[in-house]
N, CA, C and O atoms as a DFTB+ gen file, in Angstrom:
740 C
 N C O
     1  1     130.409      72.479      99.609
     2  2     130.412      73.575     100.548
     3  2     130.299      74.908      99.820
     4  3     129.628      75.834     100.277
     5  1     130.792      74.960      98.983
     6  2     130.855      76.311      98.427
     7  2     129.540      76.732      97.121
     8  3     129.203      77.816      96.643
     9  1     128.878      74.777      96.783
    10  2     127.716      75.586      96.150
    11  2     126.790      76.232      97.442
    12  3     126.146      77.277      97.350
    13  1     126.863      75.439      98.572
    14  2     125.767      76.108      99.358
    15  2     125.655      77.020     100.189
    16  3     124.714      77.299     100.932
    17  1     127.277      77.792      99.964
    18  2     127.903      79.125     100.230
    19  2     126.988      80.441      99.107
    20  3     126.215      81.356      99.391
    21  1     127.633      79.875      97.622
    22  2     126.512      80.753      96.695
    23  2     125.340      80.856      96.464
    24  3     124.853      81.816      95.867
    25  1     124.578      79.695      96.985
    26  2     123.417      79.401      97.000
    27  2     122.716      80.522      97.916
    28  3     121.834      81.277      97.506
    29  1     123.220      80.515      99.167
    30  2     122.954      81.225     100.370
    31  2     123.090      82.949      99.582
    32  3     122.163      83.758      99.547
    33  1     124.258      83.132      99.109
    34  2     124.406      84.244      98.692
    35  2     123.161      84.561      97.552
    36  3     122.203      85.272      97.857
    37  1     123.268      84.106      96.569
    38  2     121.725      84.280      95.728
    39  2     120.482      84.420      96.461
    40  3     119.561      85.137      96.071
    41  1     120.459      83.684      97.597
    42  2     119.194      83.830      98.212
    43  2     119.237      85.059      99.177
    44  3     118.161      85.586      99.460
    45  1     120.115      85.436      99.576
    46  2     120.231      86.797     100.301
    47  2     120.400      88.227      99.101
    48  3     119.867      89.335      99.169
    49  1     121.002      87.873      98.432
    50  2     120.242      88.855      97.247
    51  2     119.130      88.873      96.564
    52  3     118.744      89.845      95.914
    53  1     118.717      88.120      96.636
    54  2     117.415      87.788      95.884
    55  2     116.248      88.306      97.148
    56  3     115.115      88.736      96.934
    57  1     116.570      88.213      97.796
    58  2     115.669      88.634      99.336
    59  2     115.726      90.462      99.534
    60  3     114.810      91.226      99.838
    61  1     117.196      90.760      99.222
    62  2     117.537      91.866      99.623
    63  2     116.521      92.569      98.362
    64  3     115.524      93.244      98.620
    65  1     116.876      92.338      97.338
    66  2     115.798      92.612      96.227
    67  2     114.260      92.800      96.252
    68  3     113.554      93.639      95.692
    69  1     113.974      91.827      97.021
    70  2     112.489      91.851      97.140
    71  2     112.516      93.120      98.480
    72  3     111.491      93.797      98.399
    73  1     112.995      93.356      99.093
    74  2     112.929      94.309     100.639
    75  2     113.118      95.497      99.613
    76  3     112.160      96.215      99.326
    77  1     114.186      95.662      99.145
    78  2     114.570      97.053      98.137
    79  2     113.332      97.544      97.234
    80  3     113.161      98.743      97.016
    81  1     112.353      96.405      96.646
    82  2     111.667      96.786      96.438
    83  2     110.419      97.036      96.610
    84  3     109.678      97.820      96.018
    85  1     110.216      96.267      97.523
    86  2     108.726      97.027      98.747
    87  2     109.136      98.043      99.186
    88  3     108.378      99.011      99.232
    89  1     110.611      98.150      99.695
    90  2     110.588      99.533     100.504
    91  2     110.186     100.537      99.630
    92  3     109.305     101.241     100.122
    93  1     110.593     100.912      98.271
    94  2     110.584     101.586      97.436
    95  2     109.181     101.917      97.122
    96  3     108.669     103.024      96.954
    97  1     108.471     100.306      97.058
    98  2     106.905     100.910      96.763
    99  2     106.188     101.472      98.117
   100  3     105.053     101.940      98.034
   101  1     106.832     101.420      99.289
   102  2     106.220     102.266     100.119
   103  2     106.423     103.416      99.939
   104  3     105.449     104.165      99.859
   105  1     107.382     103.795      99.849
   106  2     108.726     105.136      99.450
   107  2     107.441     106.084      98.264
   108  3     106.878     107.097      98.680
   109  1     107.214     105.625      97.075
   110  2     107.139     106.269      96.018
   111  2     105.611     105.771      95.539
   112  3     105.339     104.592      95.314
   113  1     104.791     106.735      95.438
   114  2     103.232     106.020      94.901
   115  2     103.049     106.992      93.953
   116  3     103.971     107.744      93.636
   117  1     101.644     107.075      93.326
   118  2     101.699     108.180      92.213
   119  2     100.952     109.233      92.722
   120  3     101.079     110.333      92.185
   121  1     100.179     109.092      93.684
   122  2      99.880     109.960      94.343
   123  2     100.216     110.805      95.789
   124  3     100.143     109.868      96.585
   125  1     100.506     111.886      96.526
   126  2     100.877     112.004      97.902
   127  2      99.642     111.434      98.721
   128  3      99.664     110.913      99.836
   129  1      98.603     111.656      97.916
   130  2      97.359     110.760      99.276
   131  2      97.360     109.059      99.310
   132  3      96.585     108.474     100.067
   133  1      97.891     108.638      98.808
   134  2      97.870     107.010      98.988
   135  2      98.975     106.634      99.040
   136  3      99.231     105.482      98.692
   137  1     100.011     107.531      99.510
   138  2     101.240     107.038     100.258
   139  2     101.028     106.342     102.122
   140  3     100.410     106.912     103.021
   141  1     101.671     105.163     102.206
   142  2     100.890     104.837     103.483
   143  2     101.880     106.262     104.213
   144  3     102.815     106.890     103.718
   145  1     101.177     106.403     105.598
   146  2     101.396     107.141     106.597
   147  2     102.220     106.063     107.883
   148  3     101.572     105.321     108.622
   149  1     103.581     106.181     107.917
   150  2     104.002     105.946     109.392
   151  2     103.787     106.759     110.266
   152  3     103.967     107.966     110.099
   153  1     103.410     106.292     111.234
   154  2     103.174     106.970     112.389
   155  2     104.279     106.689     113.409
   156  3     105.212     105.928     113.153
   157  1     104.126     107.406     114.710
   158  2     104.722     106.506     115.608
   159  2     104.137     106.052     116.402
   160  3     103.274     106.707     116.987
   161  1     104.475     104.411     116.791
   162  2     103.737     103.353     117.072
   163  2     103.190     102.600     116.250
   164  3     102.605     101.591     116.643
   165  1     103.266     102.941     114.872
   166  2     102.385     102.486     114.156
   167  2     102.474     100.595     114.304
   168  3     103.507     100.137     114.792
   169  1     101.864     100.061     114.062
   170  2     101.496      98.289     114.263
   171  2     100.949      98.001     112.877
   172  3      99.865      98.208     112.332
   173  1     102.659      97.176     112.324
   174  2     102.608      96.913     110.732
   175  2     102.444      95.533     110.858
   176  3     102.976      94.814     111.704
   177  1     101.610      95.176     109.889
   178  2     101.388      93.339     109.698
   179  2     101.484      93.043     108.350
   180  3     100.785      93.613     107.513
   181  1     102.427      92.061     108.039
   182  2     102.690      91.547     106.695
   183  2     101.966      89.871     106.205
   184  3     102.483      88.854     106.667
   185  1     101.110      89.807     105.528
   186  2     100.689      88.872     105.693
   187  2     100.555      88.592     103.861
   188  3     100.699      89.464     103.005
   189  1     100.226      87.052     103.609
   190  2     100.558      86.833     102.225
   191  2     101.473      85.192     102.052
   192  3     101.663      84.494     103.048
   193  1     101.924      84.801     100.759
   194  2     102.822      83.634     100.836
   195  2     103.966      83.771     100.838
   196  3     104.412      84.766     101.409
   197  1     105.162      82.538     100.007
   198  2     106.083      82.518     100.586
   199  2     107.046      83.494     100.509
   200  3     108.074      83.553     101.184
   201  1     106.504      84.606      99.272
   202  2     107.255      85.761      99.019
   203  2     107.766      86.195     100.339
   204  3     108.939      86.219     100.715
   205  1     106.390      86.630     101.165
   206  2     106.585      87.437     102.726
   207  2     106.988      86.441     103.119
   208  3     108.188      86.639     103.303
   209  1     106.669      85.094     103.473
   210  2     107.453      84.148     104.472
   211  2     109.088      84.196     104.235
   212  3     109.887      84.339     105.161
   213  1     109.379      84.084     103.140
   214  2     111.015      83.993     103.111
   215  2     111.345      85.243     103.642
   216  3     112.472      84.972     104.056
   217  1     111.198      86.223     103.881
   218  2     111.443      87.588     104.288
   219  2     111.774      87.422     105.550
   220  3     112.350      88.308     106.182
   221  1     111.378      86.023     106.170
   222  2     111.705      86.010     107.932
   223  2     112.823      85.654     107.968
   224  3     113.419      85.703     109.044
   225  1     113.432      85.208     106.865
   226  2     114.944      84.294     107.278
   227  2     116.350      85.589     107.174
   228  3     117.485      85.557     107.648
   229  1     115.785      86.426     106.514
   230  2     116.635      87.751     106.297
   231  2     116.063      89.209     107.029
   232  3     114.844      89.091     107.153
   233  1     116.512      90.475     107.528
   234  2     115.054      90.789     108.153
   235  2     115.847      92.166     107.405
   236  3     116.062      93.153     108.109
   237  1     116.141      92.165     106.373
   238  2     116.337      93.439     105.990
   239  2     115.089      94.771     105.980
   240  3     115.232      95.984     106.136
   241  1     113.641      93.789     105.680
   242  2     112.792      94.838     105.628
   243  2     112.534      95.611     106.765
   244  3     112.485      96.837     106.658
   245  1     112.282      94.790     108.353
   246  2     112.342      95.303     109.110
   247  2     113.316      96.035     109.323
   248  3     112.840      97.114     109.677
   249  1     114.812      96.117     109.317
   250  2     115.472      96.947     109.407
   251  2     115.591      98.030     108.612
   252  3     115.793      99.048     109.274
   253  1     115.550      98.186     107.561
   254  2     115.406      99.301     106.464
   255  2     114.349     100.013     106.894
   256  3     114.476     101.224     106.719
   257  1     112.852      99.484     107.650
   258  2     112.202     100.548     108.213
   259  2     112.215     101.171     109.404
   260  3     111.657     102.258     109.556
   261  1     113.025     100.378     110.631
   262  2     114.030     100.758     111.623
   263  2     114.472     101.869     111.525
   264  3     114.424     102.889     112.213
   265  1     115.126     101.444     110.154
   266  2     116.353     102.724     109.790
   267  2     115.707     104.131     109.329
   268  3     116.040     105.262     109.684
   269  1     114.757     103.764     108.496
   270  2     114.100     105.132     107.995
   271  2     113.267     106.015     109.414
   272  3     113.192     107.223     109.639
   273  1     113.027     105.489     109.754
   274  2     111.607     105.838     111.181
   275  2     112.563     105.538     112.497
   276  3     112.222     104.567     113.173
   277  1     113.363     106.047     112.790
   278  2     114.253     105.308     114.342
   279  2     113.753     105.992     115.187
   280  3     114.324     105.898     116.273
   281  1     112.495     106.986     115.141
   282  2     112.311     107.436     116.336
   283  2     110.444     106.569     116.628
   284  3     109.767     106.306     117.622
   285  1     110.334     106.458     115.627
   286  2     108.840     105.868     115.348
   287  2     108.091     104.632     116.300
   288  3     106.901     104.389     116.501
   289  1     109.280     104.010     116.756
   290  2     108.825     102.614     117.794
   291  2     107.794     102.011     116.714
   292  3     106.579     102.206     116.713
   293  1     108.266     101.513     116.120
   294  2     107.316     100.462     114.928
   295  2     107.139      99.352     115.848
   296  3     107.803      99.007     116.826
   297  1     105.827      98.751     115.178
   298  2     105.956      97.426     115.816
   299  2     105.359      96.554     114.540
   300  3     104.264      96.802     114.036
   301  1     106.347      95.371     114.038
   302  2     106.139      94.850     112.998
   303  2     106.048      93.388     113.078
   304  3     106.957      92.763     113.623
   305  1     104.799      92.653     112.471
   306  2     104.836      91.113     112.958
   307  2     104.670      91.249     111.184
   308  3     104.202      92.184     110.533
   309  1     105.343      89.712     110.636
   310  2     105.328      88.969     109.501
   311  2     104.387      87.750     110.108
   312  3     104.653      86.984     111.034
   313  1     103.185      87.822     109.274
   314  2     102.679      86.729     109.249
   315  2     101.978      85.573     108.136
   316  3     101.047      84.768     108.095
   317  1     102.966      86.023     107.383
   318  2     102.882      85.194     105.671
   319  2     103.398      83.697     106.070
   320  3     103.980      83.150     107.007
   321  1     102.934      83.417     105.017
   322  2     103.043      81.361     105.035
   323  2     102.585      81.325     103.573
   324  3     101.789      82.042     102.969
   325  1     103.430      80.126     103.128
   326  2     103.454      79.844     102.054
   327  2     102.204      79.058     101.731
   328  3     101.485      78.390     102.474
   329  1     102.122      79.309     100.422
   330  2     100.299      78.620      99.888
   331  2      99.695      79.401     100.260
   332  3      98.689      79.490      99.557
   333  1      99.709      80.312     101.266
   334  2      98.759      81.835     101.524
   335  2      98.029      82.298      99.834
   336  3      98.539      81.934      98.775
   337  1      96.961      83.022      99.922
   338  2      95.842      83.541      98.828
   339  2      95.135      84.658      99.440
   340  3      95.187      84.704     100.669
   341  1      94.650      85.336      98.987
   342  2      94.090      86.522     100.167
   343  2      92.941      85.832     100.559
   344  3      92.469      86.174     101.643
   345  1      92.133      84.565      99.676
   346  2      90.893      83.969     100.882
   347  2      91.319      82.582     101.475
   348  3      90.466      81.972     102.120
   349  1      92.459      82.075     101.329
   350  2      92.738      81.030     101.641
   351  2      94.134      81.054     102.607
   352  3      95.259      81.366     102.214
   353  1      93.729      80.614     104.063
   354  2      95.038      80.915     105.209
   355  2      94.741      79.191     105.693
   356  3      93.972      79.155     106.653
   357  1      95.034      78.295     105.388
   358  2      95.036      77.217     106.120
   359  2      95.693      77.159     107.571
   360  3      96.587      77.984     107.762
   361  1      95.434      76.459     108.424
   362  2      96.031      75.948     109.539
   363  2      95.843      74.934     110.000
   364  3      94.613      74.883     109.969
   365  1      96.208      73.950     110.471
   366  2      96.060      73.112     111.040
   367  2      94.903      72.624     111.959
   368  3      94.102      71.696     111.844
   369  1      95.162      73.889     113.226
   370  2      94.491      73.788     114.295
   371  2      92.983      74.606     113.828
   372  3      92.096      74.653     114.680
   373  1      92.793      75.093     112.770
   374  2      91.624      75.827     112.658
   375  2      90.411      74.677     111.615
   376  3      90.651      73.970     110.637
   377  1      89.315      74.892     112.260
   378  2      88.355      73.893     111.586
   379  2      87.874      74.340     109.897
   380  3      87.157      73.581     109.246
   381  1      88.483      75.927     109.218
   382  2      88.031      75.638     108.122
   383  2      89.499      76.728     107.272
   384  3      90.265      77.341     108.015
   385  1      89.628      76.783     106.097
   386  2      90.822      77.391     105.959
   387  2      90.553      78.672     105.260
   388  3      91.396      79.054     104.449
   389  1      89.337      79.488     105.495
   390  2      88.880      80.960     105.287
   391  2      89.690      81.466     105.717
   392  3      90.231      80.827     106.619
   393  1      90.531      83.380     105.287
   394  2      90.729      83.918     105.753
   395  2      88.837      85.259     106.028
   396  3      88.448      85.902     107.002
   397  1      88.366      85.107     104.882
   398  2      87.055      86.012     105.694
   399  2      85.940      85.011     104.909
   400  3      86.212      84.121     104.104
   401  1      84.210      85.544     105.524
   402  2      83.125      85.596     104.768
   403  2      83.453      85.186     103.755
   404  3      84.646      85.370     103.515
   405  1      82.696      84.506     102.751
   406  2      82.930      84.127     101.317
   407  2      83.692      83.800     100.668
   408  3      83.447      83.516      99.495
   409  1      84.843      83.724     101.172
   410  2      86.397      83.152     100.449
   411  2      86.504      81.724      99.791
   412  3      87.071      81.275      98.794
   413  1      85.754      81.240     100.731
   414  2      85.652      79.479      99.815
   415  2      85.051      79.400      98.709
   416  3      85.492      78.624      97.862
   417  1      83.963      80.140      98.459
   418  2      84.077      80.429      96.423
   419  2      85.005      80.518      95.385
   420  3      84.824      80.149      94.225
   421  1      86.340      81.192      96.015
   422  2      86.992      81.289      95.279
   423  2      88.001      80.468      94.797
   424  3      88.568      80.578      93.710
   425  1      88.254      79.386      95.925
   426  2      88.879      78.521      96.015
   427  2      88.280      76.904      95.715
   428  3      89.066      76.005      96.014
   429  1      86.909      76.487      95.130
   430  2      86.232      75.507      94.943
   431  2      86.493      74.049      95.154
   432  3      85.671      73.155      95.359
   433  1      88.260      73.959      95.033
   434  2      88.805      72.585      94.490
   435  2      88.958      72.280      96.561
   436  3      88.925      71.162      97.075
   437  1      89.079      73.300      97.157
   438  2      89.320      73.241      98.641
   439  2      88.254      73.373      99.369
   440  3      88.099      73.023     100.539
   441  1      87.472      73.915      98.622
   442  2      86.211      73.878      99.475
   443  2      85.366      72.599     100.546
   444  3      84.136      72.637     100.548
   445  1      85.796      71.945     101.071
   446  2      85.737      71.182     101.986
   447  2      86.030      71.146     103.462
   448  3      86.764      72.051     103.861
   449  1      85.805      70.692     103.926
   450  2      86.097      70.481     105.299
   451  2      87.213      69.469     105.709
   452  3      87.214      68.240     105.640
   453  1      88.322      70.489     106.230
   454  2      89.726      69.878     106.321
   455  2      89.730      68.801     107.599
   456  3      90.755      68.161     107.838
   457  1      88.710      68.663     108.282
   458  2      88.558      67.485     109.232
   459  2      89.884      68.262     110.629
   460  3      90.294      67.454     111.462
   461  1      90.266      69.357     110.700
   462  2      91.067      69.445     112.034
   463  2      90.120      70.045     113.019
   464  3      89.047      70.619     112.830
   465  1      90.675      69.814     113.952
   466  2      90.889      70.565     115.156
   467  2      91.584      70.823     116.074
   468  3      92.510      70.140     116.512
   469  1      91.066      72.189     116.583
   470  2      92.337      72.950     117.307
   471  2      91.408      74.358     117.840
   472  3      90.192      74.504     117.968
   473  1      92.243      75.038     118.014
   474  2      91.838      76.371     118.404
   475  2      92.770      77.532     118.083
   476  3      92.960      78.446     118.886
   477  1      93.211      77.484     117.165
   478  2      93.547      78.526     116.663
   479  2      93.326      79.873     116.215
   480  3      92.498      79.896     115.305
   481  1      93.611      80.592     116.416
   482  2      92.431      81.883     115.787
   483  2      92.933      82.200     114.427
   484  3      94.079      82.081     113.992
   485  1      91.521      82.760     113.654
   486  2      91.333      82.686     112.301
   487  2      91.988      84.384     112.153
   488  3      91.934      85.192     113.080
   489  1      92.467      84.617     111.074
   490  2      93.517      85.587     110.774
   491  2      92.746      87.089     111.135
   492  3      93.135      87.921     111.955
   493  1      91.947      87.135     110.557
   494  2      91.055      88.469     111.766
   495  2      91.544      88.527     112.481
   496  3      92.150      89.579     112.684
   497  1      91.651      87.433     113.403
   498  2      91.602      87.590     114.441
   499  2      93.186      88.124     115.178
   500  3      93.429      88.927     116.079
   501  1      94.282      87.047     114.106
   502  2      95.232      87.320     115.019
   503  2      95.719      88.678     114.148
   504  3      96.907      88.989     114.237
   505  1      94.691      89.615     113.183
   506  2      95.483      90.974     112.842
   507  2      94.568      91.773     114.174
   508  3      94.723      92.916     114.604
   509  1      93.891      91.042     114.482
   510  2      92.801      92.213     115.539
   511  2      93.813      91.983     116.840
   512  3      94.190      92.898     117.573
   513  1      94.108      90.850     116.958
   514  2      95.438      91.213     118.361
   515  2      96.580      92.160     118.147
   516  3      96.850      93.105     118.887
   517  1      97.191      91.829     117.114
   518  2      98.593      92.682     116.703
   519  2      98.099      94.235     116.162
   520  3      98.746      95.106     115.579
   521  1      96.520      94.192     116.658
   522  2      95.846      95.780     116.215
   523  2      96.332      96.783     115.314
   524  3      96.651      97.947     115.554
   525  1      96.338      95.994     113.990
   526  2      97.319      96.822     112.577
   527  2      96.633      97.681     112.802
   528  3      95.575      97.707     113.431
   529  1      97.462      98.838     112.053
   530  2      97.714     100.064     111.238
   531  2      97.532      99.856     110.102
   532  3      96.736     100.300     109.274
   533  1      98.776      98.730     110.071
   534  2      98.505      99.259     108.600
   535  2      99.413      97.724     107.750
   536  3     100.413      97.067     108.039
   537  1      98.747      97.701     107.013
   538  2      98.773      96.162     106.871
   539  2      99.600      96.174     105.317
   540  3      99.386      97.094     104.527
   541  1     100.466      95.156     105.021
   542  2     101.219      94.865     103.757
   543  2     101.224      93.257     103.168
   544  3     101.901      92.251     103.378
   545  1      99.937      93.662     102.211
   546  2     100.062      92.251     101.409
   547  2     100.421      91.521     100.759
   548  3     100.383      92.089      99.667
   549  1     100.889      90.296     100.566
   550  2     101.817      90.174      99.154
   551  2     101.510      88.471      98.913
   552  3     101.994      87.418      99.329
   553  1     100.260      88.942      97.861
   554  2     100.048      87.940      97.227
   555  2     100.229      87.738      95.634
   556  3     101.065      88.506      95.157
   557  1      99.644      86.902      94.761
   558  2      99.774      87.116      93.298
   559  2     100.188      85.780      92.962
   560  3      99.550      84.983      92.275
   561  1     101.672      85.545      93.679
   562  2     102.327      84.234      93.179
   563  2     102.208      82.906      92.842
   564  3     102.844      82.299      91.980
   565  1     101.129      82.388      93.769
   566  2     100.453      80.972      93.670
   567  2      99.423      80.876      92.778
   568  3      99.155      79.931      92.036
   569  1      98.759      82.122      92.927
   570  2      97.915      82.493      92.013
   571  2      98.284      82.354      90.319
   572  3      97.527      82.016      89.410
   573  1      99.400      82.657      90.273
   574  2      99.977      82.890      89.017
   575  2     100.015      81.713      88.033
   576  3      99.963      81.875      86.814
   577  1     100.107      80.518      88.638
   578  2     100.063      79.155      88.235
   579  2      98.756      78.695      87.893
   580  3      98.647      77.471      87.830
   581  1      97.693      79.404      87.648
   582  2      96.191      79.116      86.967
   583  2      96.366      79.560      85.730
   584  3      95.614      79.207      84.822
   585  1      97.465      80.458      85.532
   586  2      97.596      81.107      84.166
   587  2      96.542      81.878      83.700
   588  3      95.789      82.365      84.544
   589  1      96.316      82.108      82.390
   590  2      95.310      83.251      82.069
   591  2      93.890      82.813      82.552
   592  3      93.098      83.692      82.891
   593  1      93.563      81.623      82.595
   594  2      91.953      81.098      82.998
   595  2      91.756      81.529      84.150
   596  3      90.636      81.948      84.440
   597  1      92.755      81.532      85.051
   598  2      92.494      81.802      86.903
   599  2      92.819      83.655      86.965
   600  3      93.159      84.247      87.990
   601  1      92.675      84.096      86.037
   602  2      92.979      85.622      86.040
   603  2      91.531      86.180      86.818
   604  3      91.544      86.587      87.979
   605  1      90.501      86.133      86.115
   606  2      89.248      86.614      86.990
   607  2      88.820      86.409      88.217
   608  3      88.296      87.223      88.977
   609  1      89.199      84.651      88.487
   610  2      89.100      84.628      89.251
   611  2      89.779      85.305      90.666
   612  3      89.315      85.583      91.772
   613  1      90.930      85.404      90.130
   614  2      91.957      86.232      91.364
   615  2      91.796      86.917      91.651
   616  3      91.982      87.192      92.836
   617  1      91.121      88.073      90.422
   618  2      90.782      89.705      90.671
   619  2      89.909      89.947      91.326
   620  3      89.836      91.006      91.948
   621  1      88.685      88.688      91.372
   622  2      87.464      88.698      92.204
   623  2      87.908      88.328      93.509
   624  3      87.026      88.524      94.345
   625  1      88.963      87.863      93.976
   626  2      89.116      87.020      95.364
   627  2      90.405      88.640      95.649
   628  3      90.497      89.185      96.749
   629  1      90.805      88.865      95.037
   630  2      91.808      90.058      95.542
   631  2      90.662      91.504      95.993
   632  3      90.622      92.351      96.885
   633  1      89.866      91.148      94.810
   634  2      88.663      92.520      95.185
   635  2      88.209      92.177      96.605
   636  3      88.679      92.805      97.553
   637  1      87.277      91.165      96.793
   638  2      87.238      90.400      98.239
   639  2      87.803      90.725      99.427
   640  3      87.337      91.267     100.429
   641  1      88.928      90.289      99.149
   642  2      89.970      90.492     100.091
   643  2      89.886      91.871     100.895
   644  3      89.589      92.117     102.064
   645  1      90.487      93.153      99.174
   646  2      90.300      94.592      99.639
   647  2      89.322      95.264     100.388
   648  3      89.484      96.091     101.285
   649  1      87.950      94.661      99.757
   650  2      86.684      95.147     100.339
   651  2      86.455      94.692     102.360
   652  3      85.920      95.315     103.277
   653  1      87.039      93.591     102.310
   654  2      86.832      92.861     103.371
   655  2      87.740      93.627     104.852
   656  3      87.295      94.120     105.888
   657  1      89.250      93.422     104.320
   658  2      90.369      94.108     105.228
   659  2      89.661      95.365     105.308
   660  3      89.436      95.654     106.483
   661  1      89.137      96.398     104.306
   662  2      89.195      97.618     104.283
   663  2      87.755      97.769     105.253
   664  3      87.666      98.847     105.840
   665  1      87.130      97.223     105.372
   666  2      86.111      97.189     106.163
   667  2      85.977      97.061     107.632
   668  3      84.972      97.356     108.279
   669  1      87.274      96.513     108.167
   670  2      87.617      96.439     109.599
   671  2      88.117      97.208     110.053
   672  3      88.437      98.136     109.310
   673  1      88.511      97.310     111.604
   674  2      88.679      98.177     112.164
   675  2      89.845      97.619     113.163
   676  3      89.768      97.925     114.353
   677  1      90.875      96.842     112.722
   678  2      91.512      96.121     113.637
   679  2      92.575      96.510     114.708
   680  3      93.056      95.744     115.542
   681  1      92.845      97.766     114.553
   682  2      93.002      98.533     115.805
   683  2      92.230      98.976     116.736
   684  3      92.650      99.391     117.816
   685  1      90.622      98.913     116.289
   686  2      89.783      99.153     117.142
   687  2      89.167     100.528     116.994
   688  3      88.180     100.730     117.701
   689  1      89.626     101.650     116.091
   690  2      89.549     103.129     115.995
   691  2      89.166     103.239     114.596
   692  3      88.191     103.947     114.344
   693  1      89.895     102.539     113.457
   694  2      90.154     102.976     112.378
   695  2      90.445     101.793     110.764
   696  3      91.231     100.847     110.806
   697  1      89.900     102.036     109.928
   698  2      90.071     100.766     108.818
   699  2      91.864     101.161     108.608
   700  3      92.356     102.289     108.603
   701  1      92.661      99.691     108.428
   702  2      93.730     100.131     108.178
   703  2      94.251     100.432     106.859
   704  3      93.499     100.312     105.892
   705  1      95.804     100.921     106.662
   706  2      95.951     101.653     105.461
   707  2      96.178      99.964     104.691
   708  3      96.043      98.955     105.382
   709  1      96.464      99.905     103.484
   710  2      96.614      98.815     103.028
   711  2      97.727      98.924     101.863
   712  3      97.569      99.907     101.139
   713  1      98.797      98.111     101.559
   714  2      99.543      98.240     100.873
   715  2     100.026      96.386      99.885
   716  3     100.394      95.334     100.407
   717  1      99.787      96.727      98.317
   718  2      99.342      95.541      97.795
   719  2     100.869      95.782      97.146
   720  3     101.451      96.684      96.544
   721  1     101.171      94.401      97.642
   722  2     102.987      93.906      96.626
   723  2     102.759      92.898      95.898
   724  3     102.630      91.718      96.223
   725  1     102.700      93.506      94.658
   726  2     102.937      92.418      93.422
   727  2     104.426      90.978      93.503
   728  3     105.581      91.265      93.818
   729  1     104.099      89.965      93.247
   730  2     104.714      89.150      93.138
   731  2     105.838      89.702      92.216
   732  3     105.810      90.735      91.549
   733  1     106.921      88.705      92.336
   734  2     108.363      89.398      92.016
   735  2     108.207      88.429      90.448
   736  3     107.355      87.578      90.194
   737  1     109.244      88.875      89.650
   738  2     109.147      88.237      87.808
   739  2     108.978      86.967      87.851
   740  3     108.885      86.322      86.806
């Protein structure tokens, strides 16, 4: 009972850690022009692996930006899942596991046809419903396990990625702001 008392506790610090420090990299950039902009109303989407997925079981981040912005009416969906890549979003119900155009290059060993079906909508799609603002990524980690050989490749599938998100308009008005979280040590 009591390892899985401390256990719990490590993992809620270890969480609180990771929130402390996104908030911070929202907080502090090196420039004032590529600081993201809250608005009010703004429509934040977190998307990425299990870094952001574990973030649902604790919700400090959402609250810490609650707290900073309380007049702001945020509206914030987490939609990270673990094994997430910025070109690779599997699902079940979806017939191929692209998140955009060209992503299955980067991923070769998956490049196949996962044999499901369903109807799910492909991640465009569900950031074009939740009509971001402004979007927070957080990939790196899975990635990290190719070691130095899978380095280019990442940078080319992260470039991808940037070029791709930054190219939409998923509020319908405007490309959103974009904010990249490095994987934790």
């Amino acid at each position: 009972m009591t390892i899985n008392i401390k256990k719990n506790i490590k993992v809620a610090l270890g969480t609180f850690g990771i929130v402390i420090f996104a908030f911070f990299a929202l907080q502090f950039t090196q420039s004032g022009s590529t600081a993201l902009k809250i608005k009010k109303g703004s429509h934040i989407i977190l998307i990425g692996n299990n870094l952001g997925s574990r973030m649902m079981n604790y919700a400090y981040f959402e609250t810490e930006l609650y707290l900073r912005y309380p007049d702001s009416m945020l509206y914030i969906r987490n939609m990270c899942d673990g094994g997430n890549t910025p070109g690779f979003r599997a699902h079940s119900a979806r017939p191929t596991p692209w998140a955009f155009p060209g992503a299955e290059k980067f991923q070769t060993e998956l490049a196949k046809s996962p044999d499901s079906e369903g109807f799910n909508e492909y991640p465009d799609q569900w950031i074009t419903r939740h009509k971001a603002d402004i979007i927070i990524a957080l990939f790196g980690y899975n990635e990290s396990f190719e070691g130095p050989k899978g380095l280019e490749n990442y940078k080319a599938e992260l470039d991808a990625f940037i070029k791709h998100t930054l190219s939409q308009k998923y509020n319908g008005k405007s490309a959103p702001q974009l904010a990249l979280v490095s994987p934790i040590a």
